[in-house]
Biopython code that builds the backbone (N, CA, C, O; Angstrom):
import numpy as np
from Bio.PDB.StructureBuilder import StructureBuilder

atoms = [
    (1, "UNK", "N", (0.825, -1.192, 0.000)),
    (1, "UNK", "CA", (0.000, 0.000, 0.000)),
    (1, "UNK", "C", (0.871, 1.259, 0.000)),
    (1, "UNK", "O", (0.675, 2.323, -0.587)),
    (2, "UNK", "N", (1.882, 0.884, 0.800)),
    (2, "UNK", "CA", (2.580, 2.325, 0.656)),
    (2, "UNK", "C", (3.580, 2.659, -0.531)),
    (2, "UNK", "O", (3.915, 3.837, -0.653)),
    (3, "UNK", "N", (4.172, 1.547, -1.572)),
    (3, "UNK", "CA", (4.382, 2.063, -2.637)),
    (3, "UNK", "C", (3.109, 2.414, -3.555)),
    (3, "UNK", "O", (3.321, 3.049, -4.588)),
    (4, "UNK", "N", (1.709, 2.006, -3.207)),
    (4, "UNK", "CA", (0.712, 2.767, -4.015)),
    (4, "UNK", "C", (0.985, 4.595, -3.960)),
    (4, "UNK", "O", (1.238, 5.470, -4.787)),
    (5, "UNK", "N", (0.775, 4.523, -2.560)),
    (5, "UNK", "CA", (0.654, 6.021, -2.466)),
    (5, "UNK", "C", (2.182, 6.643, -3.002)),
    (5, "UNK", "O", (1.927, 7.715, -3.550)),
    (6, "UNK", "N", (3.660, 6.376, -3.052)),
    (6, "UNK", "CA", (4.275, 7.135, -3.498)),
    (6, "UNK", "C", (4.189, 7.190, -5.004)),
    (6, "UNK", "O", (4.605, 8.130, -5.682)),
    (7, "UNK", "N", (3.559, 5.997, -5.506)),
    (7, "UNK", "CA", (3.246, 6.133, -7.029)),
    (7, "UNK", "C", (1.765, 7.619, -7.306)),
    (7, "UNK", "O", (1.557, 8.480, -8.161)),
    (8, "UNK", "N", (1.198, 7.244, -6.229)),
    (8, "UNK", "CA", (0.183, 8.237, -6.557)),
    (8, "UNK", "C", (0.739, 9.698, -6.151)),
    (8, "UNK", "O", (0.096, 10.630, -6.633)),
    (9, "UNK", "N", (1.772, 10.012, -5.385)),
    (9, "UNK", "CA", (2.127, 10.904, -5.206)),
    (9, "UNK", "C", (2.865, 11.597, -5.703)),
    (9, "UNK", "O", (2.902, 12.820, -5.568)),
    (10, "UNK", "N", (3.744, 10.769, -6.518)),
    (10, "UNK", "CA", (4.451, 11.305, -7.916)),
    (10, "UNK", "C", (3.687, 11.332, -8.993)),
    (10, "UNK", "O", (4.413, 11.869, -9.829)),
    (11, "UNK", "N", (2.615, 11.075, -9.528)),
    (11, "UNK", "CA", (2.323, 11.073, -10.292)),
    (11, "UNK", "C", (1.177, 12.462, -10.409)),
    (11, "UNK", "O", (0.916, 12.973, -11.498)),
    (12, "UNK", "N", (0.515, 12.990, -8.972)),
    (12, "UNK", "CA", (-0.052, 14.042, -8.645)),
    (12, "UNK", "C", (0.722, 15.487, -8.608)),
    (12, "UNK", "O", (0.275, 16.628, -8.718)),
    (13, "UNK", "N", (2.306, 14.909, -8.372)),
    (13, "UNK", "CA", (3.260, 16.152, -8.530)),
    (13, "UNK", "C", (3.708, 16.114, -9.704)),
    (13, "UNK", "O", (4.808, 16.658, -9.608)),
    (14, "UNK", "N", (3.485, 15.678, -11.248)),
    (14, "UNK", "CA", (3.805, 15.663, -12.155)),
    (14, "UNK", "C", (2.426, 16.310, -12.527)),
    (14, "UNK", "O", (2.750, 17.495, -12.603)),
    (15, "UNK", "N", (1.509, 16.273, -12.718)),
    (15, "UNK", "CA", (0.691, 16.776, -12.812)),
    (15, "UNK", "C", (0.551, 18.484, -12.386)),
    (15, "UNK", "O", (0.400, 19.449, -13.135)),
    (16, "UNK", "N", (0.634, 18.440, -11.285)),
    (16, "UNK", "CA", (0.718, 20.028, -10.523)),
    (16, "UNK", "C", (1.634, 20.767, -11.350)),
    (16, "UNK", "O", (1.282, 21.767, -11.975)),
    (17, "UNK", "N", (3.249, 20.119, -11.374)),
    (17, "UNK", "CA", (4.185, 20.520, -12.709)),
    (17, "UNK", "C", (3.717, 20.982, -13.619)),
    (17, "UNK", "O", (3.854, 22.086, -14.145)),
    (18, "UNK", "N", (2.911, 19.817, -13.935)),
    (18, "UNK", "CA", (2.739, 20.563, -15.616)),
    (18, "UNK", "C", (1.490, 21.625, -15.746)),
    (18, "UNK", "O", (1.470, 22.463, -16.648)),
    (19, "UNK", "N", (0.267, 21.495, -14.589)),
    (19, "UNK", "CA", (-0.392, 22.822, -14.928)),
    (19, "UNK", "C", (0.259, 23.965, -14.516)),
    (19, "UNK", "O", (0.055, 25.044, -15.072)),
    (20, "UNK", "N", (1.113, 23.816, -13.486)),
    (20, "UNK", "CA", (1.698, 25.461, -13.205)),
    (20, "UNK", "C", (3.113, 26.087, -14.476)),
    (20, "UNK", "O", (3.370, 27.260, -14.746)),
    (21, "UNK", "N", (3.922, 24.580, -15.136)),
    (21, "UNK", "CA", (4.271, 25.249, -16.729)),
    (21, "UNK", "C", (3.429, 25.997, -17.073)),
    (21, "UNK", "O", (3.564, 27.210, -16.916)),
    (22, "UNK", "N", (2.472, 25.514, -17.564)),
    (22, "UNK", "CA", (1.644, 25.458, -18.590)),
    (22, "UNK", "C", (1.105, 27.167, -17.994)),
    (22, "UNK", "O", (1.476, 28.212, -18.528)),
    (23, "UNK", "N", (0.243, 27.084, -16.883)),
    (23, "UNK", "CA", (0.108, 28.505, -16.762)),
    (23, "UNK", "C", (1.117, 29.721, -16.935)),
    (23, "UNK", "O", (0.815, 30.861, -17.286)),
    (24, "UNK", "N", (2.071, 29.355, -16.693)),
    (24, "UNK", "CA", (3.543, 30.384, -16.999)),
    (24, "UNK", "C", (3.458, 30.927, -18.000)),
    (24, "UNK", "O", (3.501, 32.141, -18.201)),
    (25, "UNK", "N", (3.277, 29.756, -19.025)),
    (25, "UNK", "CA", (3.295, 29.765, -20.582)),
    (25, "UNK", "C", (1.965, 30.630, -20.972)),
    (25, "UNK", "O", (2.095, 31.553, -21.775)),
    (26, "UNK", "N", (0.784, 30.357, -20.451)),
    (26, "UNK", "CA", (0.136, 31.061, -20.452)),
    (26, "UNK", "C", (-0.333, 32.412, -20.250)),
    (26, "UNK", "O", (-1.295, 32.981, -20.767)),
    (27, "UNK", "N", (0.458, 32.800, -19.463)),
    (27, "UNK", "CA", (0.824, 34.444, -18.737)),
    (27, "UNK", "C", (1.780, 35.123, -19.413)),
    (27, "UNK", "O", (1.914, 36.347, -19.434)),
    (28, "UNK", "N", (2.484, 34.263, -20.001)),
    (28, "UNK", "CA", (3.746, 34.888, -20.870)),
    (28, "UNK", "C", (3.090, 35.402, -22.090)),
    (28, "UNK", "O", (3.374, 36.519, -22.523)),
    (29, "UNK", "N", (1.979, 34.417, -22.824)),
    (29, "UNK", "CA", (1.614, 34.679, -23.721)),
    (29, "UNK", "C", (0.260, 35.238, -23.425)),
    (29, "UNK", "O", (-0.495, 35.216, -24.398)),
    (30, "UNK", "N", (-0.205, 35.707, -22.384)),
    (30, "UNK", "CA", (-1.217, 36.634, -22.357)),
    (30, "UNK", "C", (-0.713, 38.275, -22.421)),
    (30, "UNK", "O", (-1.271, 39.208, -22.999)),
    (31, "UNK", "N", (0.594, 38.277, -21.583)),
    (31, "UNK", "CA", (1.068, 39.225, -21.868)),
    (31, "UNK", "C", (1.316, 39.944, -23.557)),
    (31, "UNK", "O", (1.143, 41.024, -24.122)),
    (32, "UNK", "N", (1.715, 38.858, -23.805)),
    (32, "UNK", "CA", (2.534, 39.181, -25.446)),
    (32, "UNK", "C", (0.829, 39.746, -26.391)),
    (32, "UNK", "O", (0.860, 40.495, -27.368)),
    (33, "UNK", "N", (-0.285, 39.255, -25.885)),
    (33, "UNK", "CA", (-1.459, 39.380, -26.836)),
    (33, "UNK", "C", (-1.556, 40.991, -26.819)),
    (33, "UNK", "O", (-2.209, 41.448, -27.757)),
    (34, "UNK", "N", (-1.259, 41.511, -26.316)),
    (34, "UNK", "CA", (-1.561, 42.997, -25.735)),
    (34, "UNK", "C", (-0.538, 43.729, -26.736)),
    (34, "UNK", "O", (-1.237, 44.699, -27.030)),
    (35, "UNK", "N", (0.075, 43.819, -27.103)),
    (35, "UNK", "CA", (1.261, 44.713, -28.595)),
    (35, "UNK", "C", (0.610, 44.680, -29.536)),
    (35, "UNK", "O", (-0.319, 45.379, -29.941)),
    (36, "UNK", "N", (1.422, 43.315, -30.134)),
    (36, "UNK", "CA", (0.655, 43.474, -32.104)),
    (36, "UNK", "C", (0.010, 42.319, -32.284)),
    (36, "UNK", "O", (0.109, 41.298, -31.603)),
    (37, "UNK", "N", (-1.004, 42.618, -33.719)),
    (37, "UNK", "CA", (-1.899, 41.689, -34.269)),
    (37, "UNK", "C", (-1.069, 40.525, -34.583)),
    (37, "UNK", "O", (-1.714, 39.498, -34.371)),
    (38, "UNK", "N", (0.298, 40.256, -35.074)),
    (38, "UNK", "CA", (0.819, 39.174, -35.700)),
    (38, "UNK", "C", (0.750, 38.061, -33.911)),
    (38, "UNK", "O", (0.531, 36.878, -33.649)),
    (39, "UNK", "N", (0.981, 38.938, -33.341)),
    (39, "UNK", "CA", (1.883, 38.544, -31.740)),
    (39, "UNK", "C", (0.605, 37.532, -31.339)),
    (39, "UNK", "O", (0.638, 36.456, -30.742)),
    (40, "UNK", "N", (-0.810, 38.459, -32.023)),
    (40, "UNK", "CA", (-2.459, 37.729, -31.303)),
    (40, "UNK", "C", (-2.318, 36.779, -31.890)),
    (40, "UNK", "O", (-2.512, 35.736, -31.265)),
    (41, "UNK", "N", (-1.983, 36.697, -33.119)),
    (41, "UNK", "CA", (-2.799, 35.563, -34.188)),
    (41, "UNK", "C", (-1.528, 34.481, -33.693)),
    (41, "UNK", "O", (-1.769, 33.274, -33.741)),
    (42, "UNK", "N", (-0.459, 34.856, -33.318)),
    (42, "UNK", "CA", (0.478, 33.680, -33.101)),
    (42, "UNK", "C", (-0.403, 33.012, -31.632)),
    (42, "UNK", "O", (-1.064, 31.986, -31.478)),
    (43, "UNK", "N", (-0.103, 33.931, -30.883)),
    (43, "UNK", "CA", (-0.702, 33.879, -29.473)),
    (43, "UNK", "C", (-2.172, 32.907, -29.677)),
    (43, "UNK", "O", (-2.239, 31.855, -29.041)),
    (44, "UNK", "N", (-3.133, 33.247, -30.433)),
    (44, "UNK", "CA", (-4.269, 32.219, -30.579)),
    (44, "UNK", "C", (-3.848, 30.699, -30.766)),
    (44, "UNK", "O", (-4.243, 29.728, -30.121)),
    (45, "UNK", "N", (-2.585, 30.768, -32.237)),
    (45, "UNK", "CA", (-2.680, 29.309, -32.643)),
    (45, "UNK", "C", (-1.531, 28.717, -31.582)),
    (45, "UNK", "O", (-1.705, 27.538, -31.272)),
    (46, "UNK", "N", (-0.729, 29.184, -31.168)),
    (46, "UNK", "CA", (-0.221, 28.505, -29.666)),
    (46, "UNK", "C", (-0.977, 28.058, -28.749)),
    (46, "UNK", "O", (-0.858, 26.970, -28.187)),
    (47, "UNK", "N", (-2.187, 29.277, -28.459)),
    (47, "UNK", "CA", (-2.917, 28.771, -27.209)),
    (47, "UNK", "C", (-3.428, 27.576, -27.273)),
    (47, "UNK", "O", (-3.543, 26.795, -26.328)),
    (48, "UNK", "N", (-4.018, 27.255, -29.321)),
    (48, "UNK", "CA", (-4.752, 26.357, -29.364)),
    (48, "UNK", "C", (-4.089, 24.572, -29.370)),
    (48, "UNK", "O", (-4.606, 23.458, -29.285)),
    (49, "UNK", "N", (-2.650, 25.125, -29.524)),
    (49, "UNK", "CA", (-1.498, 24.336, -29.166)),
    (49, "UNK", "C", (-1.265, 23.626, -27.893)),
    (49, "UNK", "O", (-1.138, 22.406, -27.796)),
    (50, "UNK", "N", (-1.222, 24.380, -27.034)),
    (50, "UNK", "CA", (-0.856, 24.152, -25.840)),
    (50, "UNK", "C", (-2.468, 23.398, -25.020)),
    (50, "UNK", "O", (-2.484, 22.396, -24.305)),
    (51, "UNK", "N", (-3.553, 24.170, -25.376)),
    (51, "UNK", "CA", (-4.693, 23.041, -24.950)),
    (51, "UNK", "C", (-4.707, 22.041, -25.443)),
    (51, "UNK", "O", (-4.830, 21.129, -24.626)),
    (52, "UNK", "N", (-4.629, 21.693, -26.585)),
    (52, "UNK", "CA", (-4.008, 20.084, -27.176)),
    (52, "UNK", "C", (-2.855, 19.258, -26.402)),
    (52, "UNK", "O", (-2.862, 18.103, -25.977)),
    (53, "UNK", "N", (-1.624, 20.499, -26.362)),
    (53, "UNK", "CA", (-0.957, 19.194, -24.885)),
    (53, "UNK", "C", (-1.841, 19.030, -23.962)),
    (53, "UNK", "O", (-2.327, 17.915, -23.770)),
    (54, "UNK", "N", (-2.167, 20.008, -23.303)),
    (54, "UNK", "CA", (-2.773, 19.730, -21.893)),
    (54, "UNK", "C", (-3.698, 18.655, -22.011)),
    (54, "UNK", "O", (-3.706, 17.732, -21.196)),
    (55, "UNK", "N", (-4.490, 18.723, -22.994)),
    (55, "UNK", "CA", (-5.806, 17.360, -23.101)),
    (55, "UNK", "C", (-4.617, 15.873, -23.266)),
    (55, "UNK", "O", (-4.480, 14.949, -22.465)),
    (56, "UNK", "N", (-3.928, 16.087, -24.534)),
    (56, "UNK", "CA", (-3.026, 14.790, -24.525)),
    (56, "UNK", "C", (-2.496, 13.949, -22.728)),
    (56, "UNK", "O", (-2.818, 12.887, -22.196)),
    (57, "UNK", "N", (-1.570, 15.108, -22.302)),
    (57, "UNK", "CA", (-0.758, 15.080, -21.334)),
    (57, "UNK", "C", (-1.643, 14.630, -20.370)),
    (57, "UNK", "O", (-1.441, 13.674, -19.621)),
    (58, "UNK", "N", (-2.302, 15.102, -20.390)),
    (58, "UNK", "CA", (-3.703, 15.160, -18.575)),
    (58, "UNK", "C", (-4.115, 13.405, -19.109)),
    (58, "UNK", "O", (-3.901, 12.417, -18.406)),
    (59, "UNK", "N", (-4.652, 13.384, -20.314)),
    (59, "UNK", "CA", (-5.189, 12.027, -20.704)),
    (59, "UNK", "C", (-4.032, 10.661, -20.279)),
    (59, "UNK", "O", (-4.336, 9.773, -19.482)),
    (60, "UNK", "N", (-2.996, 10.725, -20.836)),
    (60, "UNK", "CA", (-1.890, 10.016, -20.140)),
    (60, "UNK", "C", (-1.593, 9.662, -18.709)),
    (60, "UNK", "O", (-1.454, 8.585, -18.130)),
    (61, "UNK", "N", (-1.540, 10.992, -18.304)),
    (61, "UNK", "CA", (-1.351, 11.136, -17.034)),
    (61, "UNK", "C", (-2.143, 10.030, -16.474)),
    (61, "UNK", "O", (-1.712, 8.891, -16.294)),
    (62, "UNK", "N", (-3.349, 10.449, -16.206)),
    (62, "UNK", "CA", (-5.098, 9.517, -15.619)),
    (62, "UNK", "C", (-4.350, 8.155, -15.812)),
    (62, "UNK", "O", (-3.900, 7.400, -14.950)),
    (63, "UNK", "N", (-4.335, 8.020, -17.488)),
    (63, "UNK", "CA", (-4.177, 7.031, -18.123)),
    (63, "UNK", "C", (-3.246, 5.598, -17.359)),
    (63, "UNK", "O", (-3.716, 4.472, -17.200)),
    (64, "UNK", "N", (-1.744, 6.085, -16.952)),
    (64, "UNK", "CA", (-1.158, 5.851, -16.091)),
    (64, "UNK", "C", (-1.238, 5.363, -14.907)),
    (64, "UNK", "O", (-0.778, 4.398, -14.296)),
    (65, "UNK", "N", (-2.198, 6.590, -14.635)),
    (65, "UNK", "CA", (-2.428, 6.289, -12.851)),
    (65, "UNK", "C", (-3.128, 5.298, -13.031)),
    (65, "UNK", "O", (-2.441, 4.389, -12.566)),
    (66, "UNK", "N", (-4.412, 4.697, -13.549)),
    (66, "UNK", "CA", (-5.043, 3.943, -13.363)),
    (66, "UNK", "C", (-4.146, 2.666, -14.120)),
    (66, "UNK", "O", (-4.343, 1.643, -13.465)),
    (67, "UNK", "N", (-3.440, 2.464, -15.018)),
    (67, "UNK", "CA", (-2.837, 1.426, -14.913)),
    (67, "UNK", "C", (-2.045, 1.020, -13.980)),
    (67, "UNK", "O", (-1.753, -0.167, -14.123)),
    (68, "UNK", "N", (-1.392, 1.718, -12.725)),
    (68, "UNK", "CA", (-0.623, 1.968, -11.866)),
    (68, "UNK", "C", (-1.689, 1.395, -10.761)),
    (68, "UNK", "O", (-1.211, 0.616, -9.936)),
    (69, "UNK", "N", (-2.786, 1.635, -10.681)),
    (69, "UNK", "CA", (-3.301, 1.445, -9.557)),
    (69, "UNK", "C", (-4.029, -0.060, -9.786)),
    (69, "UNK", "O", (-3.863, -0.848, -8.855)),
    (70, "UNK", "N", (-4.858, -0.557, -10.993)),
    (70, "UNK", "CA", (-4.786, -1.952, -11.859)),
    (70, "UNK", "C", (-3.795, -3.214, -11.164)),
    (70, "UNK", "O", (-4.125, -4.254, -10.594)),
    (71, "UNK", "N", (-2.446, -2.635, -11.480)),
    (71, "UNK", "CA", (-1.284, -3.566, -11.394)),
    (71, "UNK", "C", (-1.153, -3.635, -9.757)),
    (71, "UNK", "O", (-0.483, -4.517, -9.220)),
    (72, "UNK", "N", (-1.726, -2.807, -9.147)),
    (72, "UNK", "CA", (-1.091, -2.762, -7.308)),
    (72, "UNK", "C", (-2.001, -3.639, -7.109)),
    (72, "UNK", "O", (-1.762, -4.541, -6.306)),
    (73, "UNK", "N", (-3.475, -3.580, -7.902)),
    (73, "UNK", "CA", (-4.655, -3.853, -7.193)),
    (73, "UNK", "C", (-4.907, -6.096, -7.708)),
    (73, "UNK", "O", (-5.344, -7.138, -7.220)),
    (74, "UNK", "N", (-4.271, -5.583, -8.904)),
    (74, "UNK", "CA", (-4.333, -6.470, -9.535)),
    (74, "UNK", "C", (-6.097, -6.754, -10.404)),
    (74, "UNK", "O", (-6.875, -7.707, -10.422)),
    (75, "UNK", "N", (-6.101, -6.144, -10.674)),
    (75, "UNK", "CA", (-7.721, -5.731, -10.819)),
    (75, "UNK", "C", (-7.963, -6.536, -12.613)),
    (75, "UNK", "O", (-9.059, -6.482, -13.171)),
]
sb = StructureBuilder()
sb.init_structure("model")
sb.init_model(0)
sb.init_chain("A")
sb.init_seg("    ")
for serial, (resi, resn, name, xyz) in enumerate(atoms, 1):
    if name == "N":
        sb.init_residue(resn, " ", resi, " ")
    sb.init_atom(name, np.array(xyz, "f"), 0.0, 1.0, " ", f" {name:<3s}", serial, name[0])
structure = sb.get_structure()
């Protein structure tokens, strides 16, 4: 049981990781929307970039855990 939980606990701090990147990235490029039109239109098709990782990444993630928790459980 207790290598469950350090699996679940790394795998919850990989997670936290990557939404607080991801917001960085996001702030960086909220900033940048505010100058020029080229800066927006980049700024849009990034954003629409980066929600595509996040759905991929987050999906994995889950994905993982529950195979992780499967194999402890033997399920």
């Amino acid at each position: 049981m207790q290598s469950l939980l350090k699996k679940i606990n790394h795998k919850i701090n990989g997670v936290i990781f990557t939404f607080t990147s991801t917001g960085v990235i996001l702030l960086i490029l909220g900033v940048l929307i505010v100058w020029t039109d080229f800066v927006l239109r980049l700024t849009v098709g990034l954003l629409v970039i980066v929600m595509a990782y996040i759905f991929f990444y987050s999906g994995y993630r889950i994905w993982s855990l529950k195979r992780e928790i499967e194999k402890h459980f033997k399920l």
